[in-house]
C-alpha positions as a LaTeX table, in Angstrom:
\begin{tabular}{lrrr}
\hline
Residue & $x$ (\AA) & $y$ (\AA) & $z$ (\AA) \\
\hline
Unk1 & $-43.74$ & $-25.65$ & $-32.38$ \\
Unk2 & $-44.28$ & $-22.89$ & $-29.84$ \\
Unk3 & $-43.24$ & $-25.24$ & $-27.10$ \\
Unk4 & $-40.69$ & $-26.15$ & $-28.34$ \\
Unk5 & $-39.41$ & $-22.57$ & $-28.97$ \\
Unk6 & $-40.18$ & $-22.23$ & $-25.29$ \\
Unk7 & $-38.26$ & $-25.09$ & $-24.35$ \\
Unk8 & $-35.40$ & $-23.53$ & $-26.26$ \\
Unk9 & $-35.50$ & $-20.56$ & $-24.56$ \\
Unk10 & $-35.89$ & $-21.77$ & $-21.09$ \\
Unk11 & $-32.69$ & $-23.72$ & $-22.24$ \\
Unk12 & $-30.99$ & $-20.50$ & $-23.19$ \\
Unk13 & $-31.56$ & $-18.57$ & $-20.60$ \\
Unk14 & $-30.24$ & $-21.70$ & $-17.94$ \\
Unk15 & $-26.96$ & $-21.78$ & $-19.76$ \\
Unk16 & $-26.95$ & $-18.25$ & $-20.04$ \\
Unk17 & $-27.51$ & $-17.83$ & $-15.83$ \\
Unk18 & $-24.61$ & $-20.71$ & $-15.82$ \\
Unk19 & $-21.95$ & $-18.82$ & $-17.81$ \\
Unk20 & $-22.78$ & $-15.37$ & $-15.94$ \\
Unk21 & $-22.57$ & $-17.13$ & $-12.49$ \\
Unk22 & $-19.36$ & $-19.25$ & $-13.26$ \\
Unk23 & $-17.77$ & $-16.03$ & $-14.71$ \\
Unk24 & $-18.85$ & $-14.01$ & $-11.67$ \\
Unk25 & $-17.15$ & $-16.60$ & $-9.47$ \\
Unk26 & $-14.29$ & $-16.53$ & $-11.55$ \\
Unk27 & $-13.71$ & $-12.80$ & $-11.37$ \\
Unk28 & $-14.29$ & $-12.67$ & $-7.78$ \\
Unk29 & $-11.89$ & $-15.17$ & $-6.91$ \\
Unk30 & $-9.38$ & $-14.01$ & $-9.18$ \\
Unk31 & $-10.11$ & $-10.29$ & $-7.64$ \\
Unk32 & $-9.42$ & $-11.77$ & $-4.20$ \\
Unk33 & $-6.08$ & $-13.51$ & $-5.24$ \\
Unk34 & $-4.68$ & $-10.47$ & $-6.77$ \\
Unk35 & $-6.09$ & $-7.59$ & $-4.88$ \\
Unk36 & $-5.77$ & $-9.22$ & $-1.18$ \\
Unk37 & $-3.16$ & $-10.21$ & 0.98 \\
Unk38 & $-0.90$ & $-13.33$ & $-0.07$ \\
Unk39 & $-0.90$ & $-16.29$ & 1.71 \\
Unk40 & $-3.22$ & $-17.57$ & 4.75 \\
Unk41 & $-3.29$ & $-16.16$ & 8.43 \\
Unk42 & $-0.58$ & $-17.98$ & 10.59 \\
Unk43 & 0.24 & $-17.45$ & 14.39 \\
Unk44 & 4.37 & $-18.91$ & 14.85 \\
Unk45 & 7.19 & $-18.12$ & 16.69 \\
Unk46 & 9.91 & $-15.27$ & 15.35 \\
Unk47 & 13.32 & $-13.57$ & 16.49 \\
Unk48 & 14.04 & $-14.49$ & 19.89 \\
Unk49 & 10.65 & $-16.28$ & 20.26 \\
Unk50 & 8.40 & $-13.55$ & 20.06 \\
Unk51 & 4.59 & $-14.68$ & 18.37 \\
Unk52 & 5.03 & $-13.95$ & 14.84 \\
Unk53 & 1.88 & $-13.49$ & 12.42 \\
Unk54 & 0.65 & $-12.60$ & 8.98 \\
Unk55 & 0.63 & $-9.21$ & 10.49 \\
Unk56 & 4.46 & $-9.02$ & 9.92 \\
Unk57 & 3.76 & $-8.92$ & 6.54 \\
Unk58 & 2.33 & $-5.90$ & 6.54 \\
Unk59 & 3.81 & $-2.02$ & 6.66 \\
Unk60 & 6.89 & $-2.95$ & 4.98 \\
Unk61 & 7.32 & $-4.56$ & 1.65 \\
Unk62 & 8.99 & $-7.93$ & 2.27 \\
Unk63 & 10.88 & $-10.68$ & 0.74 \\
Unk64 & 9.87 & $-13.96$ & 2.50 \\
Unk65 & 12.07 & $-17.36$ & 1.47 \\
Unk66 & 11.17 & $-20.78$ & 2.67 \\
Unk67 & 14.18 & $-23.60$ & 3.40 \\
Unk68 & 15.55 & $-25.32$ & 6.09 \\
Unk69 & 18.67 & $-25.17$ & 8.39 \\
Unk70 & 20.22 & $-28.72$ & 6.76 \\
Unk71 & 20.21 & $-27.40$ & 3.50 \\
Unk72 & 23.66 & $-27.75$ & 1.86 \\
Unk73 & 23.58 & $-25.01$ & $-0.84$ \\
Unk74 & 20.48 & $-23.99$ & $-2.16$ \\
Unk75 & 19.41 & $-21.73$ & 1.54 \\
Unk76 & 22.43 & $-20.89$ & 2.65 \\
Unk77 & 23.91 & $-18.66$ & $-0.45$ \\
Unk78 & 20.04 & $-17.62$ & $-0.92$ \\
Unk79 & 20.21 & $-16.03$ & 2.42 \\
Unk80 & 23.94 & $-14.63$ & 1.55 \\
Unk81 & 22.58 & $-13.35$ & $-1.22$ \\
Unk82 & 19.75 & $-11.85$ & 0.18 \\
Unk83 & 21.86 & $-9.75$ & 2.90 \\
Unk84 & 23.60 & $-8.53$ & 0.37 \\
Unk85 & 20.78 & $-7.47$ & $-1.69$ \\
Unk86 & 19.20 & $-5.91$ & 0.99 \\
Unk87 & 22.47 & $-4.16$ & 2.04 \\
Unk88 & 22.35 & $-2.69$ & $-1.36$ \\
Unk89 & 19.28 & $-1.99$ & $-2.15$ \\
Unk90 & 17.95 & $-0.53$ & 2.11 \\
Unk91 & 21.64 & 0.07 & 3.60 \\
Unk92 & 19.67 & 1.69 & 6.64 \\
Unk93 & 16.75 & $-0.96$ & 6.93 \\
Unk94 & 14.03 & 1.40 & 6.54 \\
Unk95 & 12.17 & 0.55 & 3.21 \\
Unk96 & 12.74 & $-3.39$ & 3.47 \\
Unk97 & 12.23 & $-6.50$ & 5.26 \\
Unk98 & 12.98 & $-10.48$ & 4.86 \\
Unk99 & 11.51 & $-13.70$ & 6.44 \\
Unk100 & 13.08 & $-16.96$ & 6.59 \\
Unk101 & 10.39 & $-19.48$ & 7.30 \\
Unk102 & 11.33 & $-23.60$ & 7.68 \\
Unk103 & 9.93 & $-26.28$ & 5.87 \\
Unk104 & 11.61 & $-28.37$ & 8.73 \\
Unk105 & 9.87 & $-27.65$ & 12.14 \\
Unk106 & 10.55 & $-30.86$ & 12.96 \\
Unk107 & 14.66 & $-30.08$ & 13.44 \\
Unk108 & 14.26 & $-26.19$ & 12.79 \\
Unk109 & 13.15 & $-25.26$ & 16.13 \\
Unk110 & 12.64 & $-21.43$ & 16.40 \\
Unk111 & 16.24 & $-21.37$ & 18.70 \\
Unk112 & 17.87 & $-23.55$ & 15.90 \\
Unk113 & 16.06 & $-21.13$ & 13.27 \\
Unk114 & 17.72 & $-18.26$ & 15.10 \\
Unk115 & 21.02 & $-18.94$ & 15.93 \\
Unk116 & 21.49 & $-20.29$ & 11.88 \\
Unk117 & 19.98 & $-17.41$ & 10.42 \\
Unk118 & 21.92 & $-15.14$ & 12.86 \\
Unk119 & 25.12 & $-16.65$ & 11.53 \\
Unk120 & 24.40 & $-15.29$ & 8.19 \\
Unk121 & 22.10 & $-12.17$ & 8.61 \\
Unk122 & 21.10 & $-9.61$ & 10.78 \\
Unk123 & 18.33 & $-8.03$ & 8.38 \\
Unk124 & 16.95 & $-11.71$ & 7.73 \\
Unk125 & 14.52 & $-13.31$ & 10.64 \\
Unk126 & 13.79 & $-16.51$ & 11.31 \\
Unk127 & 10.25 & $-18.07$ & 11.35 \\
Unk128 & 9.46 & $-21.83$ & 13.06 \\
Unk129 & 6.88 & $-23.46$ & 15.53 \\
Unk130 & 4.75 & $-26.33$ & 15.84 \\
Unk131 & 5.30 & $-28.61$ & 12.82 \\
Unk132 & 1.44 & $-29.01$ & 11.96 \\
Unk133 & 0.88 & $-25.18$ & 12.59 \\
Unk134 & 4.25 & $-24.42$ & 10.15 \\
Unk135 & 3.09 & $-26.42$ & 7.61 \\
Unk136 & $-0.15$ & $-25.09$ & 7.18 \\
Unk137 & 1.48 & $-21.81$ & 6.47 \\
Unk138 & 3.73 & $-23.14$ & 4.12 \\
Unk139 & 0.61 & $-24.43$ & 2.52 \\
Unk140 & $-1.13$ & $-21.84$ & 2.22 \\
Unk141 & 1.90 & $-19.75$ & 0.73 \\
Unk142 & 1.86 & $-21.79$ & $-2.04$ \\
Unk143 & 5.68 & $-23.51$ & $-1.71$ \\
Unk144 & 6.14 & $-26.92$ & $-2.41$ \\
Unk145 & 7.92 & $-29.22$ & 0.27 \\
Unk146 & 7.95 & $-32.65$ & 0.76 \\
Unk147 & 10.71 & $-34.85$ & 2.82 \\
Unk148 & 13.10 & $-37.43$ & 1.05 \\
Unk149 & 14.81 & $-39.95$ & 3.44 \\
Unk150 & 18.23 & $-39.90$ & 2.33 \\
Unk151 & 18.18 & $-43.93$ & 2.55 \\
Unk152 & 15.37 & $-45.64$ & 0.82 \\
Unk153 & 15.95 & $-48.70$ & 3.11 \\
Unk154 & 15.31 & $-46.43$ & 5.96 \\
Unk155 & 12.55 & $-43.86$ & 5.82 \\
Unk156 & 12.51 & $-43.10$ & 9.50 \\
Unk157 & 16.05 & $-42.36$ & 8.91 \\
Unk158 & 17.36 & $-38.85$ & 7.96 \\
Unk159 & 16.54 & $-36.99$ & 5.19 \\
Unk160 & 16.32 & $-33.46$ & 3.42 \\
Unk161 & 13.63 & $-31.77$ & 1.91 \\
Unk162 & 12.71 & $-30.51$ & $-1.39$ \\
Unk163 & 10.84 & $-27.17$ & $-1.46$ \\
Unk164 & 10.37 & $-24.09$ & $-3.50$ \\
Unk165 & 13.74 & $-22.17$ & $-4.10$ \\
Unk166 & 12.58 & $-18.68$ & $-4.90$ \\
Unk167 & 11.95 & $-15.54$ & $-2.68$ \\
Unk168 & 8.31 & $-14.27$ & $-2.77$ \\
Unk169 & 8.35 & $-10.27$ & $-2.80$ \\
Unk170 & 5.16 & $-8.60$ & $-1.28$ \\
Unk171 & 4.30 & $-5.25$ & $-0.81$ \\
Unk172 & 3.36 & $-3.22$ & 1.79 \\
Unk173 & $-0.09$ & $-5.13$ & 2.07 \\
Unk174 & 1.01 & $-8.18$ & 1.66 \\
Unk175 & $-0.04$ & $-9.14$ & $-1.94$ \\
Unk176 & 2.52 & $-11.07$ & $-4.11$ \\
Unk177 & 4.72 & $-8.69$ & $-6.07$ \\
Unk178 & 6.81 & $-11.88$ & $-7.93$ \\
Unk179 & 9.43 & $-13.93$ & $-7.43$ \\
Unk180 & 13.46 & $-13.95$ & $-7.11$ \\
Unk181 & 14.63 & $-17.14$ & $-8.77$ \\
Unk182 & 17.30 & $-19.14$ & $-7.33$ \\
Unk183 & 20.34 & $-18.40$ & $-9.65$ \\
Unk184 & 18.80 & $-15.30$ & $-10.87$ \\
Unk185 & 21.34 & $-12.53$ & $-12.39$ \\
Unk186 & 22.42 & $-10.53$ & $-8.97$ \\
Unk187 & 21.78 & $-7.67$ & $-10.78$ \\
Unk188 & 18.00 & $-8.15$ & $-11.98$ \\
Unk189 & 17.63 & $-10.02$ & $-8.38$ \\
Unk190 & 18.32 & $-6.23$ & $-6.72$ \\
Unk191 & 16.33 & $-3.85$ & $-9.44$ \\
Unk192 & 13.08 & $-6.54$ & $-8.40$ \\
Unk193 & 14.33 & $-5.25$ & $-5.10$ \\
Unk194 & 14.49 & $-1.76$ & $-5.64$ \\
Unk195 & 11.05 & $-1.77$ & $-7.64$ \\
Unk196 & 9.61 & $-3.43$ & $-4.40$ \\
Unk197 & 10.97 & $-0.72$ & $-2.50$ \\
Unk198 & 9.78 & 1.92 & $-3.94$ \\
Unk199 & 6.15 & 0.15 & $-4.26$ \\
\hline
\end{tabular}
């Protein structure tokens, strides 16, 4: 009888070191995710091909959207929108700052990047490079892309690309602060803005 009682308790105590350990892992990870920077360090090409990294990020809150140049209405009013947002919310570009990064390197070169952005914003900038090194950062921000050939018969063909449609708000350090949805009402779109802004 007493051995078994031992047994018992060895058992307890096992499952007991188990369910502290997991939980401690747990909370540390989850401490990590929500009290460090978003995203994963990243070393790319920005306005006028200057080295861009996770740095950027940092000092200013920011509102970071990921799409490509070929897009044919999702990036293009996101980024209209987004000027006008900022125009609203910053009209002297002190308190805010936005990112455009591709999930196309492979057309979106950071002069292509550039010169479409450009078209559309001057408080927006542009963020492209290597297509392996791109996608790793896109990766490790979390936002879904993939390529679809736009004829079955012919995947080498060309194509678009789904991806994640929302902006990603971080703060001055970098940590995710929410989302903008695409579609969202303009008007809860800029008080997510201000709220940013103010930190």
């Amino acid at each position: 009888m007493k051995t078994l009682r031992l047994v018992l308790w060895i058992a307890v105590v096992i499952v007991a070191a188990a369910l502290g350990w997991t939980t401690y892992q747990i909370t540390t990870q989850t401490e990590t995710a929500e009290g460090g920077p978003f995203g994963v360090p990243f070393a790319l090409t920005g306005r006028g091909g200057a080295p861009v990294t996770e740095a950027a990020f940092r000092g200013k809150p920011t509102a970071l959207f990921f799409g490509f140049t070929h897009c044919p209405e999702v990036c293009p009013t996101t980024l209209f929108e987004l000027d006008g947002w900022l125009k609203q919310v910053d009209p002297d570009k002190t308190k805010l700052q936005a990112y455009f990064v591709t999930v196309d390197p492979e057309r979106d070169t950071p002069e292509v990047l550039d010169r479409y952005v450009a078209n559309v914003s001057d408080r927006i900038a542009g963020i492209s490079g290597p297509a392996d090194k791109v996608m790793e950062m896109v990766k490790g921000y979390r936002v879904y892309a993939r390529k679809v050939p736009l004829d079955e018969a012919k995947p080498d063909g060309d194509y678009t690309m789904d991806h994640t449609a929302s902006v990603f708000l971080l703060d001055a350090e970098g940590r995710f602060r929410g989302t903008i949805a695409y579609g969202e009402d303009p008007a809860t779109a800029v008080k997510k803005l201000e709220n940013l802004a103010k930190g």
